[in-house]
Residue frames as qw, qx, qy, qz and C-alpha x, y, z in Angstrom:
[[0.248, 0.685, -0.684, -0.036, -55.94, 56.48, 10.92],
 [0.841, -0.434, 0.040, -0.320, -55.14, 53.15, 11.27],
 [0.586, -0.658, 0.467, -0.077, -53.44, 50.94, 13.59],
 [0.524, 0.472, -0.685, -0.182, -50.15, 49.30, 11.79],
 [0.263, -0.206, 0.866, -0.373, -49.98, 46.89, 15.07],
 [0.685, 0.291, 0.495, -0.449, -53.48, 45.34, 13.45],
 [0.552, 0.560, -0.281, -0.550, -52.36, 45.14, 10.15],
 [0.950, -0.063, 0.278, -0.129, -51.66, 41.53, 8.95],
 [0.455, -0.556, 0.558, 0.415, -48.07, 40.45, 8.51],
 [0.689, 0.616, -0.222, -0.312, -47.04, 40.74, 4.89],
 [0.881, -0.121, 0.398, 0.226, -45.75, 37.30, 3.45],
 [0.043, -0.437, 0.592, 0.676, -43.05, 37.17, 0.84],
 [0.629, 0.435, -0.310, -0.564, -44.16, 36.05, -2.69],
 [0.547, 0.271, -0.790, -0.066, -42.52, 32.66, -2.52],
 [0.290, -0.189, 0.804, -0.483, -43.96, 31.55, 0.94],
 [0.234, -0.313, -0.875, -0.285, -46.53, 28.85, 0.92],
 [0.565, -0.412, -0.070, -0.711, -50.48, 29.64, 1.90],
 [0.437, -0.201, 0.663, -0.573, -52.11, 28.61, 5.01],
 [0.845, 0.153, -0.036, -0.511, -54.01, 25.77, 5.11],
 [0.912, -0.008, 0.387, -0.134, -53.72, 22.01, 4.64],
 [0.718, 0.650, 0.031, 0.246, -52.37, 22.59, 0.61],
 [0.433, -0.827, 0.358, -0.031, -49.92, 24.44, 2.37],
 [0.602, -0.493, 0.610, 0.152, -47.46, 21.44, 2.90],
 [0.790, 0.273, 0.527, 0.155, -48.02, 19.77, -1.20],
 [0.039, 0.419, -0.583, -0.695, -45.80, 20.74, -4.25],
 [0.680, 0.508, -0.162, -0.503, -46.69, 19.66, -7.19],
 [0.633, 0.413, -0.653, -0.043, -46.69, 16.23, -7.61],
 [0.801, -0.575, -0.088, -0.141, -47.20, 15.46, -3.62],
 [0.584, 0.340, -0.442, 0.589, -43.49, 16.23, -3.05],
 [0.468, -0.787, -0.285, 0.283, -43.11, 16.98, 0.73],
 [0.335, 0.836, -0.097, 0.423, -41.65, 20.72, 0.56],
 [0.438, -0.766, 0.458, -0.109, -39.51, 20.06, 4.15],
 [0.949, -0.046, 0.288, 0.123, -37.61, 16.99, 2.40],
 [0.102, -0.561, 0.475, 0.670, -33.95, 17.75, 0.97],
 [0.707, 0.540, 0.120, -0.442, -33.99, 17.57, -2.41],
 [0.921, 0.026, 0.277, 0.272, -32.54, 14.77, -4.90],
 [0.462, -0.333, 0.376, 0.731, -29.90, 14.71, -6.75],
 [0.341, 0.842, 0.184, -0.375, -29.95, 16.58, -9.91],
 [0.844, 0.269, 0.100, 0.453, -28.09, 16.17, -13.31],
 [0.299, -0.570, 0.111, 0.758, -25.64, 18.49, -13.80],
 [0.732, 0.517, 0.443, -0.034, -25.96, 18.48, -17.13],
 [0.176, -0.671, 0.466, 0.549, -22.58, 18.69, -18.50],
 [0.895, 0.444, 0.029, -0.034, -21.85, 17.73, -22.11],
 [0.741, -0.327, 0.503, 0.301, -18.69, 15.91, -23.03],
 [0.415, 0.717, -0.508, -0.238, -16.35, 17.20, -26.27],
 [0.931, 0.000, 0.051, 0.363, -14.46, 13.82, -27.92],
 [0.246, -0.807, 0.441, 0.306, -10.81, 14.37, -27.82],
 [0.577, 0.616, -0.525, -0.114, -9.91, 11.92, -30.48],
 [0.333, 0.304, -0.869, 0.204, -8.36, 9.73, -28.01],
 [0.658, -0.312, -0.569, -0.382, -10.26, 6.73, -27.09],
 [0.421, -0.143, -0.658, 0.608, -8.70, 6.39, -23.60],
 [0.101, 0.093, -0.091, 0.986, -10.08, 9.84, -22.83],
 [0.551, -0.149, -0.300, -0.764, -13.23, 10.05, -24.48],
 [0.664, -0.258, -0.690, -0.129, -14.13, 6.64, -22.63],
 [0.417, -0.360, -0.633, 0.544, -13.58, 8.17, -19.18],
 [0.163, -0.021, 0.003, -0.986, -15.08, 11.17, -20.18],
 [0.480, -0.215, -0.634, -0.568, -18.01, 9.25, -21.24],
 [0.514, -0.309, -0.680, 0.423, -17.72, 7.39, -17.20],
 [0.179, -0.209, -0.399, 0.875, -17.88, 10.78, -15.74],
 [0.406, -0.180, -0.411, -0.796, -20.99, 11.60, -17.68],
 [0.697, -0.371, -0.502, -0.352, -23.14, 9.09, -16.42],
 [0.185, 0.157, -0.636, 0.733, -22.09, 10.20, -12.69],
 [0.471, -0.117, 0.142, -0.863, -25.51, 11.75, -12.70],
 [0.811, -0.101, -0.419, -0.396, -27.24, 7.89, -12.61],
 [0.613, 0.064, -0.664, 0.424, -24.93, 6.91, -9.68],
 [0.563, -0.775, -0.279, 0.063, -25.87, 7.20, -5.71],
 [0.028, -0.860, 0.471, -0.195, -23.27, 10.26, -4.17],
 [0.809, -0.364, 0.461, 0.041, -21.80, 6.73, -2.73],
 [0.843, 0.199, 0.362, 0.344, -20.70, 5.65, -5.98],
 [0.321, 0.932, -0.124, 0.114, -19.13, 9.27, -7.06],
 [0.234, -0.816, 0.528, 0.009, -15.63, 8.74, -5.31],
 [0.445, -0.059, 0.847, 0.286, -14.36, 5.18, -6.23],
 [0.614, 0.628, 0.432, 0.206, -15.86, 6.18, -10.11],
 [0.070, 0.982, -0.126, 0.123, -14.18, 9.46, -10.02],
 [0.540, -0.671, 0.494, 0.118, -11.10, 7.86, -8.54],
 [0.670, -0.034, 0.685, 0.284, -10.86, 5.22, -11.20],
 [0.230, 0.927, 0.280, 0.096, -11.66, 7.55, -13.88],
 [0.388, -0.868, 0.279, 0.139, -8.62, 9.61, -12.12],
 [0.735, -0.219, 0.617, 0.175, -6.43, 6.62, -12.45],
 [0.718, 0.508, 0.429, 0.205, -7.31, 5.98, -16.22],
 [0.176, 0.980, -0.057, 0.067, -6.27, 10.02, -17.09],
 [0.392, -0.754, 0.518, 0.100, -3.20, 9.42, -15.33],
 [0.652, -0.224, 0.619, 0.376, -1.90, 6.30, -16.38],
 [0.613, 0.633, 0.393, 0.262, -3.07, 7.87, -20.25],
 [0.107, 0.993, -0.022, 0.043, -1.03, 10.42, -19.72],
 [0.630, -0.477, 0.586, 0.178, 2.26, 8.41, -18.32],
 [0.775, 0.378, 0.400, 0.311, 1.71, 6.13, -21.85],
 [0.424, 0.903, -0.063, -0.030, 2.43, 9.71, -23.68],
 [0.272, -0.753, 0.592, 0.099, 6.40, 9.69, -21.86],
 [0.610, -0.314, 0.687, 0.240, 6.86, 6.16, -23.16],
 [0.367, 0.539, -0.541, -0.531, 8.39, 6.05, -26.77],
 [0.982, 0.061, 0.164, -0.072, 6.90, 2.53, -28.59],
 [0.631, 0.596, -0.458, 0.191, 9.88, 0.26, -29.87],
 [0.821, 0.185, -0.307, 0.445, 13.02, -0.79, -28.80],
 [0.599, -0.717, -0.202, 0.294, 14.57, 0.58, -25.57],
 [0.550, 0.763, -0.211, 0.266, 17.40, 2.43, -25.93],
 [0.818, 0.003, -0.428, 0.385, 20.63, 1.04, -24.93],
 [0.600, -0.704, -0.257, 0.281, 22.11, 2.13, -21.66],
 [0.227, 0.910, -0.278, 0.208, 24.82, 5.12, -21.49],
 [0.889, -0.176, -0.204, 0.369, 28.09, 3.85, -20.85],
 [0.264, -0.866, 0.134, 0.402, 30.71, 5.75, -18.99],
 [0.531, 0.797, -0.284, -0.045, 33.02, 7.39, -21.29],
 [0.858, -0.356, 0.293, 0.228, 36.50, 5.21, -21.37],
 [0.151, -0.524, 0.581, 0.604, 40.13, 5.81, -22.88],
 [0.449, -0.231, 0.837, 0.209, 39.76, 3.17, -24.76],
 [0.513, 0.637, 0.539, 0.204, 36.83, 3.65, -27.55]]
């Protein structure tokens, strides 16, 4: 019968082999370095409105920017959505005249 204490330790399927190769991905990538960024690949619907679609278009190409440059693009981007969404409340044209209190007299 034999002895499981002798038996040689079973590796998972994804470990790397002994041995020098050991430490090389494919491509001489070191396999103890974090790993870059990565697109997300997201795809972008137009909306029809050019305000939109042009900061949609800003948030697309996030994936070509250092994580440094994601928060002050994503902020201003922010900014753009917002103030395109404020524009919707304002009617073009001519103000309309103040309300006056009501008085005997008209």
């Amino acid at each position: 019968m034999a002895d499981p204490t002798n038996a040689p330790e079973p590796t998972a399927p994804d470990a790397p082999a002994d041995g020098p190769e050991a430490a090389q991905l494919p491509g001489g990538a070191d396999p103890t370095a974090p790993a870059g960024p990565r697109p997300l690949g997201l795809t972008v619907t137009p909306t029809g409105q050019p305000a939109v679609d042009a900061g949609l278009a800003r948030l697309a190409g996030a994936d070509h920017l250092p994580v440094s440059g994601h928060l002050g693009m994503y902020e201003d981007v922010h900014r753009g959505l917002r103030d395109t969404l404020a524009s919707l409340d304002q009617h073009p044209g001519p103000s309309a005249p103040s309300p006056t209190p009501d008085r005997p007299d008209h």
